[in-house]
ZAVEX-898499 format. One record per residue: residue number from 0; chain; x, y, z of N, C-alpha, C in turn. Coordinates in Angstrom, 3 decimals, always signed. Layout:
N
<atom resi="NUM" chain="A" n_east="X" n_north="Y" n_up="Z" ca_east="X" ca_north="Y" ca_up="Z" c_east="X" c_north="Y" c_up="Z"/>
...
//
This chain:
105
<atom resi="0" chain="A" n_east="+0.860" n_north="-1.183" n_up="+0.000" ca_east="+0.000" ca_north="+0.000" ca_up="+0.000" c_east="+0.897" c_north="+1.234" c_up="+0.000"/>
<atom resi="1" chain="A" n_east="+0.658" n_north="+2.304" n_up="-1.132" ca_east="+1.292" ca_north="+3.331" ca_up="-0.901" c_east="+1.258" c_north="+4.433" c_up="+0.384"/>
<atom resi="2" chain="A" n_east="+1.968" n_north="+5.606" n_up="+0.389" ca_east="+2.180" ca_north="+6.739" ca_up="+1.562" c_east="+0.498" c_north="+6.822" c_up="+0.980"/>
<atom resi="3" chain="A" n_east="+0.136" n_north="+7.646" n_up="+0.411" ca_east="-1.524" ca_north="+8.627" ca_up="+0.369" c_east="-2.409" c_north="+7.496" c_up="+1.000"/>
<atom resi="4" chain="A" n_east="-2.056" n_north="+6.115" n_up="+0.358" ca_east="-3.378" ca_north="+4.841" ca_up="+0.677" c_east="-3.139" c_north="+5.008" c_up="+2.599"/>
<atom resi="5" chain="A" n_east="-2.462" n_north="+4.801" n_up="+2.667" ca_east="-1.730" ca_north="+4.487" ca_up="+4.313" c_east="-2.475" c_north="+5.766" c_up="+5.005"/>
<atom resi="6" chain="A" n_east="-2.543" n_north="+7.354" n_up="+4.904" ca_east="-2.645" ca_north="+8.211" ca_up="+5.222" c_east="-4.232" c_north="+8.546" c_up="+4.993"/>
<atom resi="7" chain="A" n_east="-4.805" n_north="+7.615" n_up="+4.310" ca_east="-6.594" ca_north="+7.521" ca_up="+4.097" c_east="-6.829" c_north="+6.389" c_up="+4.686"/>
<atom resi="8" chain="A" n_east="-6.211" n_north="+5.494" n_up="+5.060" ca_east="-6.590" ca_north="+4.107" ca_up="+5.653" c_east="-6.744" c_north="+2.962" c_up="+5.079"/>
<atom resi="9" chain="A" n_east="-6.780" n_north="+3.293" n_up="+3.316" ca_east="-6.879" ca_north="+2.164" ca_up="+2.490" c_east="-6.193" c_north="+2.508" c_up="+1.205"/>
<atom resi="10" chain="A" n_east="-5.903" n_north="+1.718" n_up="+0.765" ca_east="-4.711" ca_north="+1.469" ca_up="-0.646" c_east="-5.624" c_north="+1.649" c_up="-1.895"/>
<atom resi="11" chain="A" n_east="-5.312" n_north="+2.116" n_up="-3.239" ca_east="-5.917" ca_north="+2.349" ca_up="-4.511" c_east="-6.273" c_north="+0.924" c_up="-4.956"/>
<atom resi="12" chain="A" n_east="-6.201" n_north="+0.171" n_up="-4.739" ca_east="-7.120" ca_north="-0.937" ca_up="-4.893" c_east="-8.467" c_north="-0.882" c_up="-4.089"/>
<atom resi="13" chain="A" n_east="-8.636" n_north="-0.202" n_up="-2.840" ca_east="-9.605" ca_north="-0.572" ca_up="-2.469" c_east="-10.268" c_north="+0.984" c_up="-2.655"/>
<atom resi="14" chain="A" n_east="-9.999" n_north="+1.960" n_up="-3.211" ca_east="-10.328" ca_north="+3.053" ca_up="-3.762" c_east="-11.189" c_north="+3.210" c_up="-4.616"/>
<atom resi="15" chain="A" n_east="-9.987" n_north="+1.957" n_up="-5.866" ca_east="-10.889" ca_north="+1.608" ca_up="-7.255" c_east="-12.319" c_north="+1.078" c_up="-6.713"/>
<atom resi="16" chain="A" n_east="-11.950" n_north="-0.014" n_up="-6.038" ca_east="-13.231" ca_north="-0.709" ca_up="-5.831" c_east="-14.978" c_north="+0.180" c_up="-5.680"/>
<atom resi="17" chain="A" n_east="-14.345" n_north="+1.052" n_up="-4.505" ca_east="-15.229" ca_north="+2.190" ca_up="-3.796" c_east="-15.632" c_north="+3.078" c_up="-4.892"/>
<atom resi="18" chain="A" n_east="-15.029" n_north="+3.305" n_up="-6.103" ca_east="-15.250" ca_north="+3.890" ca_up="-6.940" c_east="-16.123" c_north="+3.358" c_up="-7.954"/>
<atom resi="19" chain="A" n_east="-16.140" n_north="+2.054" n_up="-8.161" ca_east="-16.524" ca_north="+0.756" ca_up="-8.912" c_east="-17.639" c_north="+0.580" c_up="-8.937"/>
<atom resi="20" chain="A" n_east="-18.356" n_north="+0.866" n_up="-7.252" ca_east="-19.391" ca_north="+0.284" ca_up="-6.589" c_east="-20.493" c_north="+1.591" c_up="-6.422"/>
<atom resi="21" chain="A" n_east="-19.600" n_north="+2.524" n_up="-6.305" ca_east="-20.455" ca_north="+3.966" ca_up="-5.974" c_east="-20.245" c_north="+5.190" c_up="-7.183"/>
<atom resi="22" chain="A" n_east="-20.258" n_north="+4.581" n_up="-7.794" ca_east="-19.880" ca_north="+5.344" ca_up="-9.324" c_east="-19.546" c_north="+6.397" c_up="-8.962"/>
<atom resi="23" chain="A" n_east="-18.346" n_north="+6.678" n_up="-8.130" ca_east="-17.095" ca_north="+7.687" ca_up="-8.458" c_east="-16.160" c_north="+7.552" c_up="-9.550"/>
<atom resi="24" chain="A" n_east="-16.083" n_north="+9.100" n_up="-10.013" ca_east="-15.189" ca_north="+9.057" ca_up="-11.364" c_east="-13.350" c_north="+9.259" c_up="-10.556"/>
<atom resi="25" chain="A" n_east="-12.861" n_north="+8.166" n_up="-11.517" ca_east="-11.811" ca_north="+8.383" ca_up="-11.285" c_east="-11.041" c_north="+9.097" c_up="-12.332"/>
<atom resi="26" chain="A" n_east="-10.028" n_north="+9.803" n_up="-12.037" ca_east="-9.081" ca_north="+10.817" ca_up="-12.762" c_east="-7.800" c_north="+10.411" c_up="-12.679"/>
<atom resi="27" chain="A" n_east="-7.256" n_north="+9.814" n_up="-13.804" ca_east="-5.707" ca_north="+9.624" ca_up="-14.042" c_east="-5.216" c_north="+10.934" c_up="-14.688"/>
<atom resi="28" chain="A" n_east="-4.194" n_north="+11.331" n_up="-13.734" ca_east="-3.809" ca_north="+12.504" ca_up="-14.145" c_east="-2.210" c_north="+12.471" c_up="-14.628"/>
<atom resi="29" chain="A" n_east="-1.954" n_north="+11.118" n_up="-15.138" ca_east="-0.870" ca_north="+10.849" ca_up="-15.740" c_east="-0.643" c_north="+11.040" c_up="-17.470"/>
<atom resi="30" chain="A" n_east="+0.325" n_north="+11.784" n_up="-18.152" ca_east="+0.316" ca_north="+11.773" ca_up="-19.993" c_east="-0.375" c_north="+10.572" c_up="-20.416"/>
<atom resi="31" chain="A" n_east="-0.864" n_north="+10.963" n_up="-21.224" ca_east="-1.294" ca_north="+10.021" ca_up="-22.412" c_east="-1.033" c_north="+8.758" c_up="-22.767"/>
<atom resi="32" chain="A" n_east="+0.009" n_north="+8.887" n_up="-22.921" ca_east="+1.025" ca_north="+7.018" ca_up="-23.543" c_east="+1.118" c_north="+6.616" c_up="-22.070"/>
<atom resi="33" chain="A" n_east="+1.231" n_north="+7.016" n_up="-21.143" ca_east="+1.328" ca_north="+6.543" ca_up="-20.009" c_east="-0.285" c_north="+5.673" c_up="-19.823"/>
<atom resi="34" chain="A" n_east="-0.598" n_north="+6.653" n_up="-19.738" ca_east="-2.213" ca_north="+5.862" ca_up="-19.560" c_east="-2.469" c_north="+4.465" c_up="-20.761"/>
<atom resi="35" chain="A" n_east="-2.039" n_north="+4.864" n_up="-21.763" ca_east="-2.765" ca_north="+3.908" ca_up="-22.617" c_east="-1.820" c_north="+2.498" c_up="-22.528"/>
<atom resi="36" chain="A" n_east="-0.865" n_north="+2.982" n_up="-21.491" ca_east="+0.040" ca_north="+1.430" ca_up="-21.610" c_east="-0.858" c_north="+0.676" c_up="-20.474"/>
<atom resi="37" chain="A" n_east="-1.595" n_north="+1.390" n_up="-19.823" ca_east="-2.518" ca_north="+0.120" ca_up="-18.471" c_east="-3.329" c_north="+1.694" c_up="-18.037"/>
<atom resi="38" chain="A" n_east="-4.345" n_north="+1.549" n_up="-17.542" ca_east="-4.912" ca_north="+2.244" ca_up="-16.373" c_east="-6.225" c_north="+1.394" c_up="-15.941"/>
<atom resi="39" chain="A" n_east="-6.804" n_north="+1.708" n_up="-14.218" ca_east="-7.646" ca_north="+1.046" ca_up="-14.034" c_east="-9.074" c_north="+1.372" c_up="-14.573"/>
<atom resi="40" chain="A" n_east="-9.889" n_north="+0.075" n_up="-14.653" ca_east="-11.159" ca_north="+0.086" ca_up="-15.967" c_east="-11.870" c_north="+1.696" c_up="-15.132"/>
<atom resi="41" chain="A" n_east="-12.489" n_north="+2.328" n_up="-16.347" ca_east="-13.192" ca_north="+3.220" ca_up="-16.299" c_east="-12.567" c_north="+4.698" c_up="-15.763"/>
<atom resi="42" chain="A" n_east="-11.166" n_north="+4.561" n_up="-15.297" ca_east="-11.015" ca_north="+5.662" ca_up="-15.066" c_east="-10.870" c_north="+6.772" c_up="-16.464"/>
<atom resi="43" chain="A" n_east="-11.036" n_north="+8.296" n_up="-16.381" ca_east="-10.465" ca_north="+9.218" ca_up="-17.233" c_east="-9.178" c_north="+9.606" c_up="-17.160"/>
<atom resi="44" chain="A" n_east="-8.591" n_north="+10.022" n_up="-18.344" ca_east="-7.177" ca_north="+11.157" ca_up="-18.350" c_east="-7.397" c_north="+11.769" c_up="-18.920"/>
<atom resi="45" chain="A" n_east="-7.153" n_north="+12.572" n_up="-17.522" ca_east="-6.782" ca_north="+14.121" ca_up="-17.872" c_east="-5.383" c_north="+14.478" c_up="-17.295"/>
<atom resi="46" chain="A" n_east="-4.158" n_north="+15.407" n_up="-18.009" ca_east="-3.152" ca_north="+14.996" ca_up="-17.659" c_east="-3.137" c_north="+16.183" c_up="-16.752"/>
<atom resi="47" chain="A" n_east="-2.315" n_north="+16.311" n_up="-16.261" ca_east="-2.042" ca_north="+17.294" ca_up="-15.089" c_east="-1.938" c_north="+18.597" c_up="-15.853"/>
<atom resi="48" chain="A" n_east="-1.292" n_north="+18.736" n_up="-16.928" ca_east="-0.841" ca_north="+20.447" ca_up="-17.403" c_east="-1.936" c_north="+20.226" c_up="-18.423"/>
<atom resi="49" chain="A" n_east="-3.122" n_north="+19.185" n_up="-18.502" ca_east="-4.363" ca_north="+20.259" ca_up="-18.827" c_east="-5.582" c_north="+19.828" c_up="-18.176"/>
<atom resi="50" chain="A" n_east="-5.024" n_north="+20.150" n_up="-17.147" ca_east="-6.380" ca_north="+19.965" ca_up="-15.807" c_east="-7.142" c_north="+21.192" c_up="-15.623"/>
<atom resi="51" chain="A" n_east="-7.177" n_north="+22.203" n_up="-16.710" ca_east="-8.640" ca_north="+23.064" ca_up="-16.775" c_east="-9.268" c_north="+22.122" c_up="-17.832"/>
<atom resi="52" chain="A" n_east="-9.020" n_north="+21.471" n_up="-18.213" ca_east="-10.181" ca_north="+20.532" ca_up="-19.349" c_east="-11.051" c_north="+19.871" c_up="-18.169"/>
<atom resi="53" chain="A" n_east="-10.667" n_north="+19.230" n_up="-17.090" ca_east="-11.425" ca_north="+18.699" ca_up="-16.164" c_east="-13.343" c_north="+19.660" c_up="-16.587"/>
<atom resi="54" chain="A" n_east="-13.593" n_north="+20.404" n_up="-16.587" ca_east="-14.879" ca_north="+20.390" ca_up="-16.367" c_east="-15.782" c_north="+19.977" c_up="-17.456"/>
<atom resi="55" chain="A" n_east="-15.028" n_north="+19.356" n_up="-18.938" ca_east="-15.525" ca_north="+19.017" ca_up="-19.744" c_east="-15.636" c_north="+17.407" c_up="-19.820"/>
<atom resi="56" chain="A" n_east="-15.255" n_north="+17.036" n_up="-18.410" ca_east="-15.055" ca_north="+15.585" ca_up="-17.957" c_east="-16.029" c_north="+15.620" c_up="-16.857"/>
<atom resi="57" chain="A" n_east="-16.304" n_north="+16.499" n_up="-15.867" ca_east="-16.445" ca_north="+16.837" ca_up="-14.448" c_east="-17.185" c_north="+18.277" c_up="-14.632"/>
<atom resi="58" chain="A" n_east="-18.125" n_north="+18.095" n_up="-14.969" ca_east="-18.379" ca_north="+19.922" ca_up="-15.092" c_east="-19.097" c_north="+20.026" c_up="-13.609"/>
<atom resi="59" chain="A" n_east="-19.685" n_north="+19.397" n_up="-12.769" ca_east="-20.034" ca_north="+19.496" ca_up="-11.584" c_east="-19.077" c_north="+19.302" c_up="-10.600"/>
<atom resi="60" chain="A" n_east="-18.586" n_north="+20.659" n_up="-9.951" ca_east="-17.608" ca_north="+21.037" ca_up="-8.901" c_east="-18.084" c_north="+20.071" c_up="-7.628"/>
<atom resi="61" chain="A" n_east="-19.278" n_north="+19.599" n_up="-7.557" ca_east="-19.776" ca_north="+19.046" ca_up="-6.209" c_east="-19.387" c_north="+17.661" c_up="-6.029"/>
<atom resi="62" chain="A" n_east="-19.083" n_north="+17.018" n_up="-7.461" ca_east="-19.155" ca_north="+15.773" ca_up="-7.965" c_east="-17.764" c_north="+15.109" c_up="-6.555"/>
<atom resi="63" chain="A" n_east="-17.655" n_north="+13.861" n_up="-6.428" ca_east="-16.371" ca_north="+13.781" ca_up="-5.440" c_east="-15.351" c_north="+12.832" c_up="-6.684"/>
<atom resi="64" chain="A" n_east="-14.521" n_north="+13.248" n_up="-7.170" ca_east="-13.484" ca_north="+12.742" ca_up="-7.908" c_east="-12.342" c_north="+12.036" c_up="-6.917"/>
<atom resi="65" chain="A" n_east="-11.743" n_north="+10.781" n_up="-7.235" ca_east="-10.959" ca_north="+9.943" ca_up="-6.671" c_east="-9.686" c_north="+10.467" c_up="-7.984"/>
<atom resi="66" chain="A" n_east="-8.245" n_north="+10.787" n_up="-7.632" ca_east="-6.989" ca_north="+11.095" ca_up="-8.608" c_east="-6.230" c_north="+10.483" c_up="-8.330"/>
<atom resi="67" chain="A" n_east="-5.246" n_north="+10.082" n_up="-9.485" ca_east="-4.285" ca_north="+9.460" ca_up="-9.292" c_east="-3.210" c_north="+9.513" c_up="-10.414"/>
<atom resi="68" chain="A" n_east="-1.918" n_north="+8.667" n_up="-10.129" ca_east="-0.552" ca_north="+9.101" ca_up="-11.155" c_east="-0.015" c_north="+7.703" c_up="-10.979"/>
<atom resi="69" chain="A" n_east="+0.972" n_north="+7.834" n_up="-10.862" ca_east="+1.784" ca_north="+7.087" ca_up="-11.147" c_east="+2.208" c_north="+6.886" c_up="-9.600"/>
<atom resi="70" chain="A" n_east="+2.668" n_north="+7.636" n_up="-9.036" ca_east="+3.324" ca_north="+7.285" ca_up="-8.058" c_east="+2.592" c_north="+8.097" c_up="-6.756"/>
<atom resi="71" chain="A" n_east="+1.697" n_north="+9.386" n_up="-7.066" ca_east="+1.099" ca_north="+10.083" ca_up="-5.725" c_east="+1.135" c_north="+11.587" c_up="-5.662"/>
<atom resi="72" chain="A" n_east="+2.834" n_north="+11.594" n_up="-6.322" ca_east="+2.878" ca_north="+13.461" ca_up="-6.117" c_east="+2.315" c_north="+14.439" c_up="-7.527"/>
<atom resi="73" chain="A" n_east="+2.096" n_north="+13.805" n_up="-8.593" ca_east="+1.165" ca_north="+14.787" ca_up="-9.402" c_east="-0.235" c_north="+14.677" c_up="-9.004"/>
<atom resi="74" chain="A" n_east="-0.657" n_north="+13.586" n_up="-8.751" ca_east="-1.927" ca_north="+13.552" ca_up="-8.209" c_east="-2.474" c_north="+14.462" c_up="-6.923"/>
<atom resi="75" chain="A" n_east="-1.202" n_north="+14.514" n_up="-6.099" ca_east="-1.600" ca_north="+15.507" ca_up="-5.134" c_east="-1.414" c_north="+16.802" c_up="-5.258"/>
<atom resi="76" chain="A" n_east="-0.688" n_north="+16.916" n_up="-6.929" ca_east="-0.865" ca_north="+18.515" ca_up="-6.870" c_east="-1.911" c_north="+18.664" c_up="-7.567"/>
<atom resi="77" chain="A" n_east="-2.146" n_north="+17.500" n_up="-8.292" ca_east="-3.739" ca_north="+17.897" ca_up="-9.237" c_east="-4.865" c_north="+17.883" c_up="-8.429"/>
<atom resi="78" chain="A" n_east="-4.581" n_north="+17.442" n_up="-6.909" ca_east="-5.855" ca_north="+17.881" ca_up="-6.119" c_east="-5.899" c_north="+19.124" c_up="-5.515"/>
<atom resi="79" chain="A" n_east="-4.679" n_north="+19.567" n_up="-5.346" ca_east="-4.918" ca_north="+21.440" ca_up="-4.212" c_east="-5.200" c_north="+21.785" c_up="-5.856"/>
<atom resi="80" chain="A" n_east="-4.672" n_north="+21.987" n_up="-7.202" ca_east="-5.282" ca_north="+22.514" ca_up="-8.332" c_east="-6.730" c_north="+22.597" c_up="-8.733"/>
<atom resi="81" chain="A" n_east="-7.474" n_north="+21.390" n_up="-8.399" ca_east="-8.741" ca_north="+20.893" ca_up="-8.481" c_east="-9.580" c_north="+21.804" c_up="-7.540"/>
<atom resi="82" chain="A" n_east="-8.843" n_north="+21.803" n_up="-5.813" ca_east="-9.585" ca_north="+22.281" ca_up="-5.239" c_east="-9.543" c_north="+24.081" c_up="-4.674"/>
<atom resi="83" chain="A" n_east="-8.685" n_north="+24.378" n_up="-6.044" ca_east="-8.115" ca_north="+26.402" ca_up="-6.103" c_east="-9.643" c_north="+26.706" c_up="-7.554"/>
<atom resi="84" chain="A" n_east="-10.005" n_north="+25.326" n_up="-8.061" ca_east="-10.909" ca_north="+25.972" ca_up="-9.434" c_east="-12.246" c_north="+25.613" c_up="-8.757"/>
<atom resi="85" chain="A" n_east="-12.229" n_north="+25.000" n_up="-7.501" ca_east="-13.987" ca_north="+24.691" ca_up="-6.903" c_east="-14.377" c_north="+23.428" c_up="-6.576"/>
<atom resi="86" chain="A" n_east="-12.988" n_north="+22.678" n_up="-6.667" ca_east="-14.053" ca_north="+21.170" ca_up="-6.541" c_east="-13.508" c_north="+20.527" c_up="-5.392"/>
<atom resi="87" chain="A" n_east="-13.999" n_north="+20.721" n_up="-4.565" ca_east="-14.075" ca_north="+20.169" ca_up="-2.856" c_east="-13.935" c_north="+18.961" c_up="-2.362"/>
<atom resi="88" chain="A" n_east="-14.466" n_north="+18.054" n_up="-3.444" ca_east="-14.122" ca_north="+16.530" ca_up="-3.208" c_east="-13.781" c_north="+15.823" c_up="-3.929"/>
<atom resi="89" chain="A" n_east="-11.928" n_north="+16.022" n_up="-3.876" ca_east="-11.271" ca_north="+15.416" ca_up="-4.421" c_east="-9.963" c_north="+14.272" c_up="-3.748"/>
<atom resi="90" chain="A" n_east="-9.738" n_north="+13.740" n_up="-3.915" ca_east="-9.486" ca_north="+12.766" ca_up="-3.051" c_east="-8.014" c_north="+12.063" c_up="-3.678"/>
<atom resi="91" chain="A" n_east="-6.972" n_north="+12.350" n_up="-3.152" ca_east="-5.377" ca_north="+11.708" ca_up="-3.503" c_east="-5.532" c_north="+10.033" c_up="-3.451"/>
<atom resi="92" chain="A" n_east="-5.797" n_north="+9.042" n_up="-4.383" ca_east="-5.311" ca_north="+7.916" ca_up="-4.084" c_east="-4.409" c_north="+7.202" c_up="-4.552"/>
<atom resi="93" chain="A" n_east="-3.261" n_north="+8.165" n_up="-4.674" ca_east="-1.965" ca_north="+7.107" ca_up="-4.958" c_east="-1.420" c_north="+7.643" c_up="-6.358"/>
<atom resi="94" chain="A" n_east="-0.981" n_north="+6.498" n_up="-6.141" ca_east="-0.125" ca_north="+6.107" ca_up="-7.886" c_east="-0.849" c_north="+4.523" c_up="-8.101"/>
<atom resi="95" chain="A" n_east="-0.571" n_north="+4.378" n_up="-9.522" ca_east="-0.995" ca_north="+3.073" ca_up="-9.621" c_east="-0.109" c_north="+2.142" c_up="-9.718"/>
<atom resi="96" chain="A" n_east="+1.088" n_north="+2.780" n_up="-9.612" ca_east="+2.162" ca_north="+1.926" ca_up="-9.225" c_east="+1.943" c_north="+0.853" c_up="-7.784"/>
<atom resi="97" chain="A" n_east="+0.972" n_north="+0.936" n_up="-6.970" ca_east="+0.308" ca_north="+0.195" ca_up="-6.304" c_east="-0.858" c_north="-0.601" c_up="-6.133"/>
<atom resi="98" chain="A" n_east="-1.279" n_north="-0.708" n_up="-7.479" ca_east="-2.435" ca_north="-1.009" ca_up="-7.744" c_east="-2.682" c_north="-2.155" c_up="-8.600"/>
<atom resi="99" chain="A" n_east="-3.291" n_north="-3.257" n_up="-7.625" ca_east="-2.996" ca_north="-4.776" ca_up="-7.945" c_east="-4.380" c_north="-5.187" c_up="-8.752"/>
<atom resi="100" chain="A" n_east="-5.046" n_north="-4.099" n_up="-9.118" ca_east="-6.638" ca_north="-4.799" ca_up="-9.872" c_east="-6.260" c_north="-4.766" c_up="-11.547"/>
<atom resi="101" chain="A" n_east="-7.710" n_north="-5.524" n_up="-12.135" ca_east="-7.533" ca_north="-5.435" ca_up="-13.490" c_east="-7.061" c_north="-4.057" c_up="-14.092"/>
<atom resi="102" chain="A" n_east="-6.511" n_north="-3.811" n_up="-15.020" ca_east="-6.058" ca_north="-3.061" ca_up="-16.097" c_east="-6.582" c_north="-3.092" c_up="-17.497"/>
<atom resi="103" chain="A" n_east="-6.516" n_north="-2.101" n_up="-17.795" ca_east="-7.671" ca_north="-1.677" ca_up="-18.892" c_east="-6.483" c_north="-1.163" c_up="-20.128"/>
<atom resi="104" chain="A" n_east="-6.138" n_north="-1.355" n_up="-21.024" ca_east="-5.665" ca_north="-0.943" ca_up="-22.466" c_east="-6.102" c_north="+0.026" c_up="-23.483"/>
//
């Protein structure tokens, strides 16, 4: 389990899940080719340096978005970013460099 999973109480596997089950959108905020080499099923990318596109993904600021990268620290800057344009519930889970569920192509 990564530092962010550890510091929420549960690891991006059990994030995805929560996300899976309660149709939270998840946000990979990792480049492009990055994403398309694996990310988990259903999440979006949006990459970090164009995270004002987010509301054409997310146009509801209220919505609670689950983010993530690769490893934790773009994701956690794409959440204080997320939450300087209005959107309050956004939620750091990791990198998926910890993340033991199916993968999506």
């Amino acid at each position: 389990m990564g530092l962010f999973g550890k510091l929420k109480g549960k690891g991006i596997d059990e994030f995805a899940a929560e996300a899976k089950e309660q149709g939270i959108r998840i946000i990979d905020v990792r480049e492009p080719d990055e994403f398309a080499h694996g990310h988990i099923p259903g999440a979006v990318n949006v990459p970090l340096g164009s995270l004002e596109s987010i509301t054409d993904v997310a146009p509801d600021k209220a919505e609670m978005l689950y983010v993530h990268c690769l490893g934790g620290v773009r994701s956690s800057r794409a959440c204080m970013q997320l939450k300087s344009m209005g959107y309050a519930k956004t939620v750091n889970i990791g990198g998926i460099r910890s993340y033991r569920g199916p993968i999506e192509r």
